[in-house]
C-alpha positions as CSV (number, residue, x, y, z in Angstrom):
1,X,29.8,-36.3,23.1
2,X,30.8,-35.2,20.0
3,X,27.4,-35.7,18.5
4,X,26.2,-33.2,21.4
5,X,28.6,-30.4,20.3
6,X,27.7,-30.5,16.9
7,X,24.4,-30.8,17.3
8,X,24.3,-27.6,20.2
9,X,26.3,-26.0,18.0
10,X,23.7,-26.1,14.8
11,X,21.3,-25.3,17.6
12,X,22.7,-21.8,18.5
13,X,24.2,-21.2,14.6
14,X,20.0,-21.5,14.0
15,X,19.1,-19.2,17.4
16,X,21.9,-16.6,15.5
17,X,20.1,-16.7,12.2
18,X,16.4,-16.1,13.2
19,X,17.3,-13.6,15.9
20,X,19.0,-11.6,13.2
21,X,16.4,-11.7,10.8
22,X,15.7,-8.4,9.5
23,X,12.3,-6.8,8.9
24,X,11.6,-7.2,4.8
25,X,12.4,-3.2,4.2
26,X,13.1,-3.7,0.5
27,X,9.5,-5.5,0.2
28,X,7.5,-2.7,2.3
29,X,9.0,0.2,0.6
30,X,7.6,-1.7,-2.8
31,X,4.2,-2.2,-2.2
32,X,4.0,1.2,-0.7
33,X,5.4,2.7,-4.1
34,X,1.9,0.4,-5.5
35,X,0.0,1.7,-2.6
36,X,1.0,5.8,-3.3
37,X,0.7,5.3,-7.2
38,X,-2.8,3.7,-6.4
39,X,-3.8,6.4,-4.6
40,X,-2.3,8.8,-7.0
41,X,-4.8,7.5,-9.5
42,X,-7.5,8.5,-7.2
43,X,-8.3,4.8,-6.1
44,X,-10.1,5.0,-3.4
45,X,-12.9,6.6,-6.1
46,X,-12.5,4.7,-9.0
47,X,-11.9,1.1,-7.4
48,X,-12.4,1.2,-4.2
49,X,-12.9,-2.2,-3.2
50,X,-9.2,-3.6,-4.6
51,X,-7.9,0.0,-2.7
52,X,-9.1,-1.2,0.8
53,X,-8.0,-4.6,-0.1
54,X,-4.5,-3.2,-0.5
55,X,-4.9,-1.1,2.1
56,X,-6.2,-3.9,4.4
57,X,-3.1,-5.7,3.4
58,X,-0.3,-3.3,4.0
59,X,-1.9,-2.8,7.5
60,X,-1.6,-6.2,8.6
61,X,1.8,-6.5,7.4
62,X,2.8,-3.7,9.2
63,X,1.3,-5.3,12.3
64,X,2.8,-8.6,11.7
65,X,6.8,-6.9,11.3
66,X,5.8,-5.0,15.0
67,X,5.0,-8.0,16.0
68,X,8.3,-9.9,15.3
69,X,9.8,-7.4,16.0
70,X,9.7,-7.6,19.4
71,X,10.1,-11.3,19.6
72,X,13.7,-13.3,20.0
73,X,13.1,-15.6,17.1
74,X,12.2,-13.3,14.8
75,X,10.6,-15.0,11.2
76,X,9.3,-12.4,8.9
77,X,7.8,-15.0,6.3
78,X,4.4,-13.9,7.1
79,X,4.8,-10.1,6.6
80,X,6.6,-10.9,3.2
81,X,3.7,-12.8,2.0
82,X,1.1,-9.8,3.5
83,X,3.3,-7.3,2.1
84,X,3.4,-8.9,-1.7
85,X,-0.5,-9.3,-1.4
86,X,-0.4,-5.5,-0.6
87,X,1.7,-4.9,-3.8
88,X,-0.5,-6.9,-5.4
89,X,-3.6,-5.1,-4.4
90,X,-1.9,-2.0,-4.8
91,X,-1.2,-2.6,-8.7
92,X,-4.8,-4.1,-9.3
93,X,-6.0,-0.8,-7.7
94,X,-4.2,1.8,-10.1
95,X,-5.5,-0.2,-13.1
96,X,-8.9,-0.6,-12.3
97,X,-9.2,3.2,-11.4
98,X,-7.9,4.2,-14.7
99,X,-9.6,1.6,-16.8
100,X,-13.4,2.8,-14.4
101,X,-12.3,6.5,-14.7
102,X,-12.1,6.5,-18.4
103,X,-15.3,4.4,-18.5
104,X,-16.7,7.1,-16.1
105,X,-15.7,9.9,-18.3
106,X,-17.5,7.9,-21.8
107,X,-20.6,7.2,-19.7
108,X,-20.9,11.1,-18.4
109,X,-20.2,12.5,-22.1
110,X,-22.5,10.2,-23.5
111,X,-25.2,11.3,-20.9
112,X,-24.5,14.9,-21.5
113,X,-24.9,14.5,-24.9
114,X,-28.6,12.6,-24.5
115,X,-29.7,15.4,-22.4
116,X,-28.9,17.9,-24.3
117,X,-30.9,16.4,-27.2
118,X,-33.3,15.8,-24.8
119,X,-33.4,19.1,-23.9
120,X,-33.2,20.5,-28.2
121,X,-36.2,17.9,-28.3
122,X,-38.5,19.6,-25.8
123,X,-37.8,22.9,-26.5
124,X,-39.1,22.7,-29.7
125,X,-42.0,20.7,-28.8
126,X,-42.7,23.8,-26.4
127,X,-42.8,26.0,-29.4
128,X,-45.0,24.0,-31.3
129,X,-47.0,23.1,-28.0
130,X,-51.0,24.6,-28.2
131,X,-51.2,27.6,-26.3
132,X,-54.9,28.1,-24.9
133,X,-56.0,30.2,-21.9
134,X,-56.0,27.0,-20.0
135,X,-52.0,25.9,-21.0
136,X,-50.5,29.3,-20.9
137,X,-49.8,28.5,-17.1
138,X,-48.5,25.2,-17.8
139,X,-46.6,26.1,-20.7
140,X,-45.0,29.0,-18.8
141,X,-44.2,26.9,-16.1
142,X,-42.7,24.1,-18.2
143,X,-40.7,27.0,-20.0
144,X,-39.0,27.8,-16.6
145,X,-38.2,24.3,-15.8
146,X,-36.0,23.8,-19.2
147,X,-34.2,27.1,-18.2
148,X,-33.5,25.3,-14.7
149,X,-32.6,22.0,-16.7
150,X,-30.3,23.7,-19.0
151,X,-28.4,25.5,-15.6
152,X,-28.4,21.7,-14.2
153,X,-27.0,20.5,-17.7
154,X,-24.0,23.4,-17.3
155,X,-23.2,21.9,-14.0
156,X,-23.0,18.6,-15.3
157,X,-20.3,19.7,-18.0
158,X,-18.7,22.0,-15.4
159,X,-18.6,18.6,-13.1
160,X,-17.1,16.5,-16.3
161,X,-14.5,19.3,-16.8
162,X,-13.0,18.9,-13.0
163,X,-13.4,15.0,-13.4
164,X,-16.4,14.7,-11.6
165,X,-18.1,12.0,-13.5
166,X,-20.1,10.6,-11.5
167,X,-21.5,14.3,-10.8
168,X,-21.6,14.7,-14.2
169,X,-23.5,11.3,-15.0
170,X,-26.0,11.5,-12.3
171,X,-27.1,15.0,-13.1
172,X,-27.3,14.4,-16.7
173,X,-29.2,11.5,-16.5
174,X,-31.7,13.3,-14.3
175,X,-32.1,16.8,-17.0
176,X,-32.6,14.0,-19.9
177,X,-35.5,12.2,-18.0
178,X,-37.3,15.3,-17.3
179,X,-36.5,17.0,-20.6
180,X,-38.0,13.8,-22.5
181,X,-40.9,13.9,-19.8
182,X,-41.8,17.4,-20.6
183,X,-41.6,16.9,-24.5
184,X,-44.1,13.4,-23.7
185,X,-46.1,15.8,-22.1
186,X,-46.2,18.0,-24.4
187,X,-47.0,15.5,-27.4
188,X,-49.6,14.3,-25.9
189,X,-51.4,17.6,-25.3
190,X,-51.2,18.0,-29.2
191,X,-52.5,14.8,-30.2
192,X,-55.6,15.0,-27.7
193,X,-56.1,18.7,-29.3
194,X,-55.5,17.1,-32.8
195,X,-58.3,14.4,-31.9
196,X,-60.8,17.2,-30.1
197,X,-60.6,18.9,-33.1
198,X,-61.5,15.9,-35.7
C-alpha cells in the first residue's frame, strides 16, 4: 500500500514538472539576436543558403513551442535543439556574408580595373586603326560603342560604390569582353592591311 503512495505520488510530482515546463525564452531570444545580426549583414545576399537554413530552423522551432504549448505534458527538448540549430545557422550566416561580401567587393575591383585597361587598350588601337573609305563607318561605329562602354564602366563603379558587386562584377566583365573584342578586331584589320600591302 505504501508502495502505491509512493509510487502515485512520483507519478503526479512528474505530471507537476512537465506541465510546468516553460517554453525555452532565454534560447529563442538568442538565436534571434544570430538571426537579426545575420540579416544585418545582408545575408540573405551574400550567403543565402546558410540564411534560409537558419531561417528554416527558427521557423520550425517556433512551430514546435506552439505546439507544446497547447499540450498538458508539455517537453520543450525539441524546440531547444531546433532553436540552437537556428543559432547555429544564424552565426554561420553572418560570417559567410562578410567573408563572400568582401570577396565580392575584390572580384568587382579587379574586374573594373581589367575593363578599363581593356577599354585604354582599344582606344588606342582605334587611333592607330586604318581609316579607308570602306572602315570610316566601322570605325565610327566602333568609336560610339567605347563611349557606351565607358558610360557602362561608370555604372559599374557607381554599383561598387553602393555595394552592389555583383552589379558591379557582371557589368564590368561584360565592357572588358567587348572592349578586348573591338581592339581584336581592330588588330586584325591592321595586319590583313599590313599583309595587302607586302
Amino acid at each position: 500500500m505504501k508502495r502505491v503512495t509512493l509510487l502515485s505520488l512520483a507519478v503526479l510530482v512528474l505530471f507537476a514538472v512537465a506541465g510546468c515546463a516553460k517554453p525555452p525564452q532565454d534560447e529563442k531570444n538568442a538565436a534571434q539576436a544570430e538571426i537579426d545580426r545575420a540579416r544585418q549583414a545582408n545575408a540573405d545576399t551574400w550567403a543565402p543558403t546558410e540564411a534560409k537554413a537558419a531561417e528554416e530552423a527558427m521557423t520550425a522551432a517556433e512551430a514546435e513551442i506552439s505546439a507544446q504549448n497547447e499540450k498538458w505534458m508539455k517537453n520543450y527538448d525539441k524546440a531547444k535543439e531546433l532553436l540552437a540549430q537556428a543559432k547555429d545557422n544564424a552565426g554561420k550566416a553572418a560570417e559567410a556574408a562578410a567573408t563572400n561580401k568582401a570577396q565580392a567587393k575584390t572580384d568587382s575591383e579587379a574586374a573594373i580595373a581589367a575593363a578599363d585597361t581593356a577599354i585604354q587598350t582599344a582606344e588606342a588601337s582605334l587611333k592607330t586603326a586604318p581609316k579607308t573609305k570602306d572602315s570610316a563607318a566601322d570605325l565610327k561605329l566602333m568609336e560610339n560603342d567605347l563611349a557606351t562602354l565607358k558610360t557602362t564602366l561608370e555604372s559599374a563603379k557607381s554599383a561598387a560604390a553602393a555595394e552592389d558587386y555583383k552589379k558591379a562584377l557582371e557589368s564590368a566583365n561584360s565592357v572588358k569582353d567587348q572592349a578586348t573584342s573591338m581592339s581584336t578586331q581592330i588588330e586584325e584589320a591592321k595586319a590583313k592591311r599590313a599583309g595587302v600591302k607586302k
